[in-house]
N, C-alpha and C positions, 0 to 999 in steps of 0.2 A: 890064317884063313878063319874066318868067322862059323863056317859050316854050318848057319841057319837053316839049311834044309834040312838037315839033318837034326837040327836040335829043337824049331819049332816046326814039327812037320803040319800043324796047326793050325796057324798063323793065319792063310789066307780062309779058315771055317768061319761063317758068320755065327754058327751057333756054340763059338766056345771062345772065350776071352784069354782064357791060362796062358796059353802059345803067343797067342798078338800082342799082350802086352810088354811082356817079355823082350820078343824079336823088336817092337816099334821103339822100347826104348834105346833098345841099342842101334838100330837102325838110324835112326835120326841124331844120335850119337854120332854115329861113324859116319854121315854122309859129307861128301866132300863139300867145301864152303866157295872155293875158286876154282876156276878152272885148271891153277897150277897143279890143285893134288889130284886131276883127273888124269896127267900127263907121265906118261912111259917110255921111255925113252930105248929105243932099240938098236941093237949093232947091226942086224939087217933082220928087217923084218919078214922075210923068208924062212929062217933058222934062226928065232929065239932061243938066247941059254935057257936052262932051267930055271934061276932067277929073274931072268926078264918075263919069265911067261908066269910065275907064282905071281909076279907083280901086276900083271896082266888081269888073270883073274881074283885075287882079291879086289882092287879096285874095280871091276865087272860086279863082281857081289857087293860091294859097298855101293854101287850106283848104276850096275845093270850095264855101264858102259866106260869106255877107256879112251881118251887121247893117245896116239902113239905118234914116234919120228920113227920111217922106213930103213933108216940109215943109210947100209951101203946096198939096198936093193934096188932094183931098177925102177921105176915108177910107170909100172902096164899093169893090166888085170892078171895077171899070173899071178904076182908078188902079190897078191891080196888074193887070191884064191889060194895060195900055197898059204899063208898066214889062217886063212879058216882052219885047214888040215891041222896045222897045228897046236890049234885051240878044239880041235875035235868036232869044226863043225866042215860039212863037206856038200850035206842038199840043195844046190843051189836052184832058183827056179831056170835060171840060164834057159834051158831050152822052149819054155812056153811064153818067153819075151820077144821083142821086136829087140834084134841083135844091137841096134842101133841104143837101146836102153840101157847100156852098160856103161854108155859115158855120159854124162851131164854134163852139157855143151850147148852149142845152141847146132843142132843137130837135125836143120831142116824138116826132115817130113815129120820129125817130135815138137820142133819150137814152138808150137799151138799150146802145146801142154807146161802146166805153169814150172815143172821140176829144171827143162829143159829152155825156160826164156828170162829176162831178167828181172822180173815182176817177184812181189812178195808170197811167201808161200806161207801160208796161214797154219797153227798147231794139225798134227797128223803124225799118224805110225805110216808105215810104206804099207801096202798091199790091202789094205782093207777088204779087197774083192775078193780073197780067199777063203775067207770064211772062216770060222772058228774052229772046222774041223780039219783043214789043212794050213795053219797061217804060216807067215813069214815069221819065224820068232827072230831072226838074228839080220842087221843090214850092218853092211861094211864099207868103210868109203875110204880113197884114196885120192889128195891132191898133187895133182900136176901143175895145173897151173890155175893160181887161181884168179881173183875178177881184178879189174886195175881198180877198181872202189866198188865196197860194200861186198855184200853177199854173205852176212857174217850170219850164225846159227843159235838158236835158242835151245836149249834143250832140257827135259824133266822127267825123271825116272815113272814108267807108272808105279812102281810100288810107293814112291810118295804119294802120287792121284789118289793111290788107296787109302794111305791111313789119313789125310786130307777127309776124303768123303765119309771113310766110317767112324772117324771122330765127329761129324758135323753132319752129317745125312748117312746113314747107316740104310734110311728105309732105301734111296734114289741105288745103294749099292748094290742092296740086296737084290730089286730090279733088273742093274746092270750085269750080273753076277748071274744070273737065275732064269732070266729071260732071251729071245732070238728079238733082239731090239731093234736089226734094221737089215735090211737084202741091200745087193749091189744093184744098181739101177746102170744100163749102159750110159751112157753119157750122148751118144751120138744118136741112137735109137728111141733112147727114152723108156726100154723093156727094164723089168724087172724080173731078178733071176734067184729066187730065195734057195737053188743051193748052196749061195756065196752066201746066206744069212748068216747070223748064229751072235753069240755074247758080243760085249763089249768087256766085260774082264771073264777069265775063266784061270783053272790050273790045269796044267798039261799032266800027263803018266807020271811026270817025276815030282809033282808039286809044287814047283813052280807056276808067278803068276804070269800069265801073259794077256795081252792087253792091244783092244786095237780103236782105231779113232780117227776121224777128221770133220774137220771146221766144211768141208765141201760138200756141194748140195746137190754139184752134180751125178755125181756117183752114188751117192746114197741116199737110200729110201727105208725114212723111219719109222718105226711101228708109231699109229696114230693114236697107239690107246691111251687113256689118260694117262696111266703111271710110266707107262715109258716116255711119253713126253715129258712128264717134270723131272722125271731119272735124266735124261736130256736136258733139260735146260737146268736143270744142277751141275751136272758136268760141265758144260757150256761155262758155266759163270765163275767154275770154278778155275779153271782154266785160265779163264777171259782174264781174271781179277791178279793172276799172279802172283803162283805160291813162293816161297822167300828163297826155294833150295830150287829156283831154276838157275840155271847157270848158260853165259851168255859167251861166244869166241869165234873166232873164222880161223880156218884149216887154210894155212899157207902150203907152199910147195913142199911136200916131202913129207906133211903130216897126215894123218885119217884119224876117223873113229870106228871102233868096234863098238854093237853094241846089240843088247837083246832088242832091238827094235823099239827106243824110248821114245817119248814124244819128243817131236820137232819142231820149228818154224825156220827157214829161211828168209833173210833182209834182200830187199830189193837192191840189184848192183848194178854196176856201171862194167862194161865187156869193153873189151878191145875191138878198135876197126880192125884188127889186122885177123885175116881168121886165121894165121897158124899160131897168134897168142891168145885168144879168146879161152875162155874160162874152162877150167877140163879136171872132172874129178872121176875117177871108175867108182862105178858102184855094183857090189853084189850083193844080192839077199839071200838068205837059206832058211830051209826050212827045219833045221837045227837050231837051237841055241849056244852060248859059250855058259858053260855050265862052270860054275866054281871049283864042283867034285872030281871035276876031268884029271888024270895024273897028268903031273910035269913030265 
């Protein structure tokens, strides 16, 4: 285990270099190159050994997130809600959802919404509408079954987004960092609700970064001030342009991802006519994270 929290408690300060340098170089050292060395492989994901779950979390620390195979667990929301417990994360928002949210399907009175239909889903963390002072830090996802073509995932650590901008726009960070850059805007009403305001990156109690975002215009309303605007359209481009340690795969039957809520895209796919094989993955978020420090 790398225990970077512990060793640059630092790291994410803009006004100290000592800590960052340190952690960036080994950070992007150890950051996985394919999506093979994101992959975990478990005896049932229910009841990780001790070495399945060391495995777990360092690769969570080296990339915020993990490919796993469920094994011999059953493939429902349990088996991934029992897998958070076992990672020590257990908050889920479960109750403040539309129940039907739990599966990403095409899930009628949801298929409006792009998570839940076959259309592309543009870079984004999940929940954005929580705000900074309660976010989602941790999403889990489990396939069942997944699309007859496409639907495959992009995905990028924020803490590379970070050393990305603070090597090349340090001021656009300090901005994102420092500033309440955008409120939730309802989507359907058109209101705005700046208790859902707050950061775009922040650290939480423990010093860790956490990190939230989306490409969508619906839901979010961004401060129009000057510098949060270019902090925005820095982020944006930075994004848009495609750092080198994104990493690109689709979750077959039997596989998920744990992760601290990294950035995402989903590829537009092709469903099945048949709707008891149409596309079906569970998904839970928490408002925990998988913490590296957590005991085995």
């Amino acid at each position: 285990m790398k225990r970077w929290n512990l060793k640059y408690p630092r790291r994410f300060d803009l006004r100290s270099d000592a800590d960052y340098l340190k952690w960036r170089d080994e950070k992007l050292a150890a950051y996985p190159r394919t999506i093979g060395e994101l992959v975990v492989e478990l005896g049932d994901m229910t009841a990780p050994t001790p070495a399945e779950k060391s495995r777990i979390l360092e690769t969570v620390e080296r990339a915020n997130m993990c490919i796993y195979t469920a094994g011999a667990a059953a493939l429902e929301m349990d088996s991934l809600l029992a897998l958070g417990r076992q990672l020590g994360v257990s908050r889920t928002d479960k109750s403040a959802r539309h129940a039907q949210s739990d599966e990403l399907t095409d899930s009628g009175i949801l298929h409006r919404a792009v998570p839940f239909s076959t259309r592309h889903c543009n870079w984004h963390t999940d929940a954005t509408y929580y705000g900074s002072d309660n976010p989602i830090q941790a999403l889990f996802l489990l396939c069942k079954r997944p699309a007859v073509e496409g639907g495959s995932n992009k995905v990028l650590d924020h803490e590379i987004l970070y050393i990305h901008l603070r090597e090349q726009n340090p001021g656009a960070l300090d901005v994102l960092m420092n500033r309440d850059c955008f409120n939730y805007r309802n989507p359907v009403t058109g209101e705005i609700d700046p208790r859902r305001g707050g950061k775009v990156f922040w650290t939480n109690a423990d010093g860790h970064l956490c990190h939230r975002f989306s490409f969508r215009k619906m839901d979010m309303a961004w401060s129009g001030e000057s510098d949060a605007a270019a902090a925005r359209e820095a982020l944006e481009s930075m994004i848009s342009e495609g750092p080198a340690q994104i990493i690109e795969g689709r979750l077959e039957s039997g596989m998920g991802l744990i992760s601290n809520n990294v950035l995402h895209t989903r590829e537009r796919l092709v469903d099945s006519a048949d709707a008891t094989q149409k596309r079906l993955l569970f998904r839970t978020r928490f408002h925990d994270r998988v913490d590296p420090n957590h005991p085995v």
